[in-house]
Structure formats: structure tokens, C-alpha cells
C-alpha positions in Angstrom: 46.9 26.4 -18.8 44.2 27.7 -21.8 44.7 29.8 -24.4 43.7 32.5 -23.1 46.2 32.8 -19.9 49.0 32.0 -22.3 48.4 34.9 -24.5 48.5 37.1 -21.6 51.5 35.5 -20.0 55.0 35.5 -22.0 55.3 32.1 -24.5 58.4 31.1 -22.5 56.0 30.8 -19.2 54.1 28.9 -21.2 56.5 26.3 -22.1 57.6 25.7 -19.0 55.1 23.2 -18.1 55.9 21.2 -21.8 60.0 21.7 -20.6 59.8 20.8 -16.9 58.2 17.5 -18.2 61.1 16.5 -20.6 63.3 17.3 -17.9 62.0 15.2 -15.6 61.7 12.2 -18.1 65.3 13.0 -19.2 66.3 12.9 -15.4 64.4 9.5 -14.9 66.2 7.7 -17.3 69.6 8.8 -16.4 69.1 7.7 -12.5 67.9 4.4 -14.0 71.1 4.1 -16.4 73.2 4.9 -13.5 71.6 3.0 -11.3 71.8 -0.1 -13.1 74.8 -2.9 -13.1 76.9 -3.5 -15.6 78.7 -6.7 -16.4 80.2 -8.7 -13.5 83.6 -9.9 -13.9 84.1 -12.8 -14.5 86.6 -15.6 -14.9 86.5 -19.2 -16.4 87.4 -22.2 -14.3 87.0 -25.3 -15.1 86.0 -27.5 -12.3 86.9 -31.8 -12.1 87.1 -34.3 -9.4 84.9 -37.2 -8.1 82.1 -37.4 -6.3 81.9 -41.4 -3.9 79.7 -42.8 -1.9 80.1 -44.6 1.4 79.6 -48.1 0.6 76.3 -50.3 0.5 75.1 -47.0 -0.7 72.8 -47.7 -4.1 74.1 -44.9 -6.4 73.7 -46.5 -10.2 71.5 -44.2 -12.0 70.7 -41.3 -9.3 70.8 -37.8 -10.1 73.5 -36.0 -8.2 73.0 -32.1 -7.8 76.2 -30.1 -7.8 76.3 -26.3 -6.3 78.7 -24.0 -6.6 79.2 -21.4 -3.8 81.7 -18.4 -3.0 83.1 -19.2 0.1 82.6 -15.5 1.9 81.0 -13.1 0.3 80.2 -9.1 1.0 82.3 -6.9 3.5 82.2 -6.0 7.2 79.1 -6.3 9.0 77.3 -8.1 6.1 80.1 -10.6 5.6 78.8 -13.9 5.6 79.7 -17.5 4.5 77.8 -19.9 1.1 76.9 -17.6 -1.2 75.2 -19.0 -4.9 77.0 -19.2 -7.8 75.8 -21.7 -10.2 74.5 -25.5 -10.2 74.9 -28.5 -12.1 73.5 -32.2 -12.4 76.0 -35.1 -12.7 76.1 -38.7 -11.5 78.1 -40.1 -9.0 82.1 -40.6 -10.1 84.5 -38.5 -12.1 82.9 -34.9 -13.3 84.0 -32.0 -14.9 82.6 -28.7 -15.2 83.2 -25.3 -16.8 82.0 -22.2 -15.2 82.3 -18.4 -15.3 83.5 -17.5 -12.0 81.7 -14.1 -10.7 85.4 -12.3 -9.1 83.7 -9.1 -7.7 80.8 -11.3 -5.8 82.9 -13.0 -3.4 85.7 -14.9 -2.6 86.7 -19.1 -2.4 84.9 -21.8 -4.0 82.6 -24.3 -2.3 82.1 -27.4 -3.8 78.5 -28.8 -2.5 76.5 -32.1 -3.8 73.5 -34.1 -2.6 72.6 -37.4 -4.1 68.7 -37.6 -4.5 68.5 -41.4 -3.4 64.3 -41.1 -3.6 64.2 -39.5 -7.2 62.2 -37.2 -5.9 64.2 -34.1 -6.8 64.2 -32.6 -3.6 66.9 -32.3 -1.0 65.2 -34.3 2.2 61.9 -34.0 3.3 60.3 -33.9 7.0 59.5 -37.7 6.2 62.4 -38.9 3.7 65.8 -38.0 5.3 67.9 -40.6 3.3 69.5 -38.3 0.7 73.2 -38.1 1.4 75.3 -34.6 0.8 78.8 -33.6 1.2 80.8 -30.7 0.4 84.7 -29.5 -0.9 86.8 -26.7 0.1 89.0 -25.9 -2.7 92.0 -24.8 -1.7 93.9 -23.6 -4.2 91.7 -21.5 -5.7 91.3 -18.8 -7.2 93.0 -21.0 -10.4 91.4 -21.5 -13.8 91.7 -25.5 -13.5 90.7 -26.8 -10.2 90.1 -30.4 -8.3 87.3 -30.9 -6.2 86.5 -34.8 -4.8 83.2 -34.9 -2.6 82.4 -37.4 -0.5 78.8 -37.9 0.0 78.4 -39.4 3.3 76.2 -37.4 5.4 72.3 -37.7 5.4 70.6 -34.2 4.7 73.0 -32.0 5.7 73.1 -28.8 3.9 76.1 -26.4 2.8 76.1 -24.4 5.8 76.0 -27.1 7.7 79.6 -28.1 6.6 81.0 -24.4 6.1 82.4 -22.5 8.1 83.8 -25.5 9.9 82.8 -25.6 13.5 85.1 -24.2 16.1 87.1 -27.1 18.0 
């Protein structure tokens, strides 16, 4: 508005324009602070077992990729199996690693590897199907130490290709 219009109309008219504006701002902020996540839960667990190969299998020196998965996560409908929780590089034998454990995101604990047998850090290609995987249900979980052996004896095959376990 000019000057002149707000010398005719009241000053509080006037600074409605100036107030709505703050309000709006004010209001903006507050939907994005309550909008937003806060921490997720969490709980440590620390994670050991060993990883093998089947035999004639060269393993000295490859990189073996460790993820860690919630065995089910979300409710209902959306309920679904594998979701991410975290990943790690070891080698093949004994392991051990610690990890915060995200409670609220799902439930179980998958324990998936794949040893990359071409050093070329990806899991199988269209052309290069030799990298072997494998994958651990842990049972007792939730616990804050838990044992996980994998057995990396299948070429290419990925989590979800090992959990849920196929209907007999």
C-alpha cells in the first residue's frame, strides 16, 4: 500500500500486511520443526562369527562386503522383508563388528556377504557371475552380543534371494 492509502486507513490496517508475513514465516518454521525426525533409537550390538568358503574357492586377499539388514521392516500393507541397516568390509574368516542397531526401523537381523572374487567392487555383472554370497539369520536376536557364520557358497545371489526362505 502507499503512504497515502495508509494515512487514510487506520495504522493497524496497515500493519497487517508487515504481521500476516511474520505469521506466515513463524508458521513455516514450526511445520518444518514438527515435521522433522528426531533421533532414532538405537541399540549397540556387537556382531562376530566367520565368514568360509566352499573349497577350491581362491579367497586370500579378496574383499568381502558385509550388509546388515532388519529382517521385516514397516507395518501392514507395507510390511516387507531386507531392509538396510549398515555395511562393512572384512576378509574371509573370523569378524567382528560393532553397530548401532536402529530398534524403531524394523525387526530381526540379516546377516548378508558377497566375496568380490574379480576385484572389481561390484556384486556380479551381466558378464562376470563368479562372485559368491551367502547370508545368516540370527536367531537370537534382538541381544547386544550376537554370532553370525556365513557361508559363501552361492554365485550372485542377492539378500532377497535367500530371505524370506521359500515356501516348501
Amino acid at each position: 500500500m502507499n503512504r497515502r492509502l495508509c494515512a487514510l486507513l487506520s495504522v493497524t490496517t496497515c500493519a497487517v500486511p508487515g504481521l500476516f508475513k511474520v505469521v506466515v514465516v513463524v508458521g513455516f518454521f514450526a511445520m518444518l520443526l514438527a515435521c522433522a525426525e528426531g533421533e532414532t533409537p538405537t541399540t549397540p550390538v556387537s556382531l562376530s562369527g566367520e565368514i568360509s568358503v566352499p573349497d577350491g574357492v581362491q579367497s586370500d586377499g579378496v574383499k568381502v562386503t558385509v550388509n546388515l539388514y532388519h529382517a521385516w521392516a514397516l507395518e501392514g500393507q507395507l510390511r516387507h522383508p531386507v531392509e538396510f541397516i549398515e555395511s562393512f568390509e572384512t576378509s574371509v574368516g573370523q569378524y567382528s563388528h560393532s553397530f548401532d542397531y536402529p530398534v524403531e526401523k524394523g525387526e530381526g537381523l540379516l546377516v548378508y556377504a558377497w566375496l568380490d572374487l574379480d576385484a572389481d567392487g561390484v556384486h556380479c555383472t551381466p558378464t562376470v557371475r563368479d562372485d559368491r554370497a551367502g547370508l545368516s539369520v540370527v536367531q537370537e536376536f534382538p541381544a547386544a552380543e550376537v554370532t553370525a557364520d556365513v557361508r559363501l557358497d552361492v554365485p550372485c545371489a542377492g539378500p532377497d534371494w535367500f530371505y524370506p526362505p521359500a515356501p516348501n
